[in-house]
N, C-alpha and C positions, 0 to 999 in steps of 0.2 A: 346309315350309309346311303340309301336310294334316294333320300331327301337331299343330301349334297350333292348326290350324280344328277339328281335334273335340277340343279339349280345352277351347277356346272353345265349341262348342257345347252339350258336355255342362253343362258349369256355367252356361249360360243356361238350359236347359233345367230343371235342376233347380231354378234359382231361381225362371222360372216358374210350376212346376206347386207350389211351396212358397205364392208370392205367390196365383196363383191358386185356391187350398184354404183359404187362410185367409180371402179376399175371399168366397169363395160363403158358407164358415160363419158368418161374422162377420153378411155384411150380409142375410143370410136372418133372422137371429136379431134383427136390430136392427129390420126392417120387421116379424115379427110381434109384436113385442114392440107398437111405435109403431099399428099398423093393425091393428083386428080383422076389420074387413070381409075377409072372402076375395075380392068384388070388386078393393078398393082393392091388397089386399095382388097380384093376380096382375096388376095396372097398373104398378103400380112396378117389379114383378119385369122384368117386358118391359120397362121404360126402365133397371132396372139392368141385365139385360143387353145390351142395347143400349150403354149405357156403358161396360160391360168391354171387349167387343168392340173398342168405338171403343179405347179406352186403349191394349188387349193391341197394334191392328195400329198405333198412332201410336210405340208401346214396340220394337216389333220393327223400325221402318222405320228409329227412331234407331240400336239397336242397329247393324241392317244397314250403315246409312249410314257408323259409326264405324270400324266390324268392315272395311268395302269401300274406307275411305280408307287406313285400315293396313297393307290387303292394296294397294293402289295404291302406297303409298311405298315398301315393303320389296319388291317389284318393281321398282319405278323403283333403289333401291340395287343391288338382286342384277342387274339388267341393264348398271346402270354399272360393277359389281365385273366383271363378266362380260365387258363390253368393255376396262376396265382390262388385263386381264388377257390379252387379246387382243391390244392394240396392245403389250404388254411382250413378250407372245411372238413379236410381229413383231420387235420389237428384238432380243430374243434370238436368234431366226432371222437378222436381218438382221448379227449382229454376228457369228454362226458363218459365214454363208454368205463375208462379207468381210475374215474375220479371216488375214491375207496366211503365216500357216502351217497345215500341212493339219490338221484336225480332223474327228475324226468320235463317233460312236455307235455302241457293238457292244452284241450280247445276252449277257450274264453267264452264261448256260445254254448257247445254242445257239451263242456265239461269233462268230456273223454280223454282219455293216454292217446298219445299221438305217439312218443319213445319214452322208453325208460331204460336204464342201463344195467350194468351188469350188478351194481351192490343193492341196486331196489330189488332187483328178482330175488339175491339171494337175502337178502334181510327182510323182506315183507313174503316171504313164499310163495307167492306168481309167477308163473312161470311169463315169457314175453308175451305169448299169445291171450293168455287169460287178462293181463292187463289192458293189452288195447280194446278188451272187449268191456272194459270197466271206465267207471267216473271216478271222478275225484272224491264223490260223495260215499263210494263205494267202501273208501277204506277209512270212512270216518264214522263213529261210534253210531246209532239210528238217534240218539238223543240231542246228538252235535249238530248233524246237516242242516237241520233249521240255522244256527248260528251260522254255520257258513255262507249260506245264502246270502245272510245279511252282511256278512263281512265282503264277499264278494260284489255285491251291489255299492258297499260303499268304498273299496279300495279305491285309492290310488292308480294310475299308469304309473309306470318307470320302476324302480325300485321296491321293495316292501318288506318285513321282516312282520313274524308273528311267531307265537306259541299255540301247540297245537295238539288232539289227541289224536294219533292214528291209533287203525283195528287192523292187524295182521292175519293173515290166511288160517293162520290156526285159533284166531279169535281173542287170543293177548291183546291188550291196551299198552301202548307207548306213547310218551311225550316228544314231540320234536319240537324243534327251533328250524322255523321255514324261511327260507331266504328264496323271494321269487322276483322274477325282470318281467314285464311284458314284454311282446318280441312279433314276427311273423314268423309262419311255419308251415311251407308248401302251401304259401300264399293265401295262408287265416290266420286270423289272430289270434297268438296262443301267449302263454306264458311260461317259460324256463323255471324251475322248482331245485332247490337242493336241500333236503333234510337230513336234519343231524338229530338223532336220538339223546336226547338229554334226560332221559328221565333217569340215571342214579344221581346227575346231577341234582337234580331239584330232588330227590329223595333226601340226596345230604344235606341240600341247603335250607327242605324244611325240617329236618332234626336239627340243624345248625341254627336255624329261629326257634324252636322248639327250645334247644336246651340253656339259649339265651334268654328267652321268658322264663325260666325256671330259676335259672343263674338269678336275673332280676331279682324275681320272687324271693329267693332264698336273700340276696343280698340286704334286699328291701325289712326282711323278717331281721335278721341278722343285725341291721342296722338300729332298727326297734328296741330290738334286744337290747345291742349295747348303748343306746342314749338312758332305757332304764336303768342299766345296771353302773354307768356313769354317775345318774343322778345319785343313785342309790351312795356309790362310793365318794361323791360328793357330800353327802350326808355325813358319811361314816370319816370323812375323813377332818368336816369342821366341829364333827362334836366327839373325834380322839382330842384333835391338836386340842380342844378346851378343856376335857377331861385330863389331858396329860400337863398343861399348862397351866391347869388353877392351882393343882399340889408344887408343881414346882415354884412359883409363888409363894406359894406356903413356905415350902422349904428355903428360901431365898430371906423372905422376910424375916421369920424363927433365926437363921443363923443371924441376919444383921442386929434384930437385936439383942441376941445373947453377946454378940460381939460387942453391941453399945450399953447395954445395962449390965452386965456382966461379965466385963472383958478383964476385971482385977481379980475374981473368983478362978481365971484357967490361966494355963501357963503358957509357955511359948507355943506347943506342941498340942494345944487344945485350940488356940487359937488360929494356926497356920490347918489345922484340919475342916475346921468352919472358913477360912477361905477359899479351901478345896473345894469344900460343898459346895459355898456359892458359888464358885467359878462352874467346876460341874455344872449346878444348873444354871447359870449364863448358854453354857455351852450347849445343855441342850435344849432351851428354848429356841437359841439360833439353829440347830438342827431341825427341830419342827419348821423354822419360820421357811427355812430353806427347803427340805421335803413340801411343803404347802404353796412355794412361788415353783416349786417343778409342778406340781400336780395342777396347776392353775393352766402352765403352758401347753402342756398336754390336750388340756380340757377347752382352752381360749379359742373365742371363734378370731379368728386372722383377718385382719383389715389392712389391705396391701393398700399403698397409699403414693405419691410424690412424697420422697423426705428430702429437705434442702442437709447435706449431708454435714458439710463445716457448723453452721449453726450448730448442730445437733452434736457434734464431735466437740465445739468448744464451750458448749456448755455443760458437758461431762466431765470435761477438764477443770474447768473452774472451779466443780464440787468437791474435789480431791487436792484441788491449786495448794490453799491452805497450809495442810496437811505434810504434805510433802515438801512446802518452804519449810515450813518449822523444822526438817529434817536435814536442811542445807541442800535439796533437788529443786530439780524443778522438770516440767512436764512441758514437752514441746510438740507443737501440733501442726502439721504439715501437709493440711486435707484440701484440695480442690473445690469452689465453690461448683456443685457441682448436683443437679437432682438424679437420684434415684427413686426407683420403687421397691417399694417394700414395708414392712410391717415396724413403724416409729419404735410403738414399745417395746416387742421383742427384739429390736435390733438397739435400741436402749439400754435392755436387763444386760444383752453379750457385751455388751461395751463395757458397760460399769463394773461385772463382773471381772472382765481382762484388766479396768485399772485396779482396781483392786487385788487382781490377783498379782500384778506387777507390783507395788506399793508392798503387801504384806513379803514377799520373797526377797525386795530388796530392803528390807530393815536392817539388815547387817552391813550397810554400806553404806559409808559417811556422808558421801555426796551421790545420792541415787539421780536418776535421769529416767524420764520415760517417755519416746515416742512415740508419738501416736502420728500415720502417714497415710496417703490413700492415693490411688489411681485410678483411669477410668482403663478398662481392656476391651477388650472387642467381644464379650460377650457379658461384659457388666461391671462390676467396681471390685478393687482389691484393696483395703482394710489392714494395716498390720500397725502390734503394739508391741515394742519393743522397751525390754529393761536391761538395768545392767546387773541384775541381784545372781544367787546361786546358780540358773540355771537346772539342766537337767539331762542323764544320760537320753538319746535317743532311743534306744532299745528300749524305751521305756513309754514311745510316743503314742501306741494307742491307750494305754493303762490310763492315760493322766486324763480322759475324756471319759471314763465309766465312774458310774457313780461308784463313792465312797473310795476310789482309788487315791491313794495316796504315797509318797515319795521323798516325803519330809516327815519327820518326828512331829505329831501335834505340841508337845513342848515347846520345838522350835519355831516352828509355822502353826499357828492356833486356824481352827477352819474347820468345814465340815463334811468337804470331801464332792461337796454338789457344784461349785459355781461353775467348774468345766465342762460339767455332763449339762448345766442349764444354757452352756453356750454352744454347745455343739445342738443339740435339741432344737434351741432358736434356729440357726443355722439351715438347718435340716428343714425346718417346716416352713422358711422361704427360698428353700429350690438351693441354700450356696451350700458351702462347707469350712469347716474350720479346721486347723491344722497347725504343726509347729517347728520351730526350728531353735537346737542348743545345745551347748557343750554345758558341762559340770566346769561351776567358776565364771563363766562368759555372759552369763545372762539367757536370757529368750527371745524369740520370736512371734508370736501368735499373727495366725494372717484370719483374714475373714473374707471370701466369696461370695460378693452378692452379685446374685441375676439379673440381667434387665426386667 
């Protein structure tokens, strides 16, 4: 403010003593010019300056007056900034003093409490006075302060976040999380502090790493485990199916040729029981072969791939084309040129699977049809093969997915109970699902969900 008063003064000043040097020359020059009398001329002179006089103090009073209200208003502001400012730093006081974690103020230089508030005193047990007569180092472990040091010499200005061990009055160890600002502070450089006690955090979160490496560990054992006990039943399972496979053989071939060399030695009723057999074991060689293509998929490492989908749909078609003209149908295919991902073969086995399971259901039906359709959805492909054969109650729709369930007479429907359990499985171990829809008499629907 006294730097604008004299810099206001000076340039009144000078415009002054400018106006008034040109007033004295001017109007001295203009009355001797007008007046010869030296009487008249030193009468006028006394009421010009009488005039000036008057002018100069009516000139200075306004000045004054302008100059004193200006100086009134920018007082009146700098007192309101000044109070402003005041009631902000009660807030600021009043929001450190009550802010429910401890906070304080240290000296940058001299590392002392400058304040601290009300939840340091009572969570670290100092009372205010014992603090300000402490450091920062004070209530750090004797083994830490070295560190601090360095962390100190190398911080940052502005901002800073760290983990940290404080020592408490009673000599307990605690973990905080320190959040500090540099700042000034009764005009030294200090730094604002707010800690927050986290240590049953990191207590949980190192048994939470803890029982995760153990988890691992067990996984990892576990995992061990079951690749031997896999191979093992890998073993056990190609040297049943050939064990169980080379008598039925036996038995297959024995009956064919008792049936070929000595088919005029048995009667109707010897003979139709030697096609039992064989048929029997037809049936259950296809049983094995079927148990051995589940245990394969189980066991198959999965190679997710691009499959161009219509190619791969009509050439499934074609293998069954055949088949089903001979029966007076025929197989209509409705699929989107269109790539997905996913696993070629297993999504192969569930295809061929569902023709075929379409194909054996509709044999009772003169002129069978079978759809095969697809679309792309907004989270991957949808799949359905439809027939026109028996069909099947709903109530019945999970049954028809577990192995060996079955829903039809094997008399009627020959089979062996797996190719719905090998297509939901497929399904299953590339992220979609399988699912159905039918009435008894209407035929099916089978859908298929694949993922992107």
């Amino acid at each position: 403010m006294s730097g604008k008063f004299s810099n206001f003064a000076l340039r009144a000043s000078l415009t002054y003593a400018a106006a008034a040097g040109l007033w004295i020359l001017l109007s001295d020059a203009v009355v001797a010019y007008l007046f010869s009398d030296p009487a008249h001329q030193a009468i006028i002179g006394t009421y010009k300056g009488l005039a000036f006089v008057g002018m100069t103090a009516l000139l200075l009073y306004y000045l004054g007056r302008a100059h004193w209200r200006r100086y009134e208003k920018e007082a009146a502001a700098r007192s309101k900034t000044e109070q402003a400012m005041r009631e902000m730093l009660e807030v600021y006081r009043g929001l450190f003093e009550v802010n429910p974690h401890p906070m304080w103020v240290y000296d940058r230089e001299t590392l002392r409490f400058l304040a601290v508030n009300r939840a340091a005193i009572a969570r670290y047990g100092y009372t205010e006075a014992e603090f300000l007569n402490l450091t920062i180092a004070d209530i750090r472990p004797s083994e830490d302060v070295e560190t601090l040091r360095d962390v100190l010499a190398n911080a940052p200005a502005g901002f800073n976040e760290s983990v940290a061990r404080h020592r408490l009055k009673d000599g307990a160890v605690i973990l905080v999380e320190i959040s500090g600002h540099t700042m000034e502070y009764a005009g030294r450089p200090a730094k604002l502090i707010l800690a927050q006690n986290v240590t049953k955090r990191m207590e949980v979160e190192s048994e939470i790493r803890r029982l995760n490496a153990e988890l691992e560990r067990r996984v990892a054992e576990r995992t061990a485990e079951l690749e031997v006990k896999n191979r093992e039943l890998e073993t056990f399972t190609y040297s049943v199916s050939h064990d169980l496979k080379a008598p039925l053989r036996g038995i297959d071939g024995y009956s064919r040729l008792l049936l070929e060399d000595h088919s005029d030695k048995l009667d109707d009723e010897g003979r139709r029981f030697l096609n039992t057999v064989r048929q029997s074991a037809r049936q259950m060689g296809q049983l094995i072969d079927d148990l051995l293509a589940y245990s394969r998929l189980e066991r198959r490492t999965w190679k997710t791939a691009e499959v161009e989908l219509r190619p791969l749909v009509e050439l499934l078609a074609a293998e069954r084309e055949e088949e089903i003209r001979n029966r007076g149908g025929e197989i209509r295919v409705d699929v989107p040129a269109i790539s997905i991902s996913a696993d070629a073969d297993a999504l192969a086995m569930a295809l061929r699977n569902l023709i075929d399971n379409a194909i054996k259901f509709t044999g009772a039906e003169p002129n069978p049809v079978i759809e095969i359709a697809g679309s792309e959805t907004e989270t991957g492909c949808m799949l359905s093969i439809k027939d026109n054969g028996v069909g099947f109650d709903m109530k019945f729709h999970d049954r028809i997915f577990d192995i060996f369930q079955r829903l039809h007479r094997s008399e009627d429907y020959p089979g062996t109970g797996i190719g719905l359990t090998i297509v939901r499985k497929a399904m299953q171990r590339m992220g979609g699902s399988a699912r159905a829809e039918s009435e008894p008499g209407c035929g099916a629907i089978f859908y298929l969900e694949i993922p992107k």
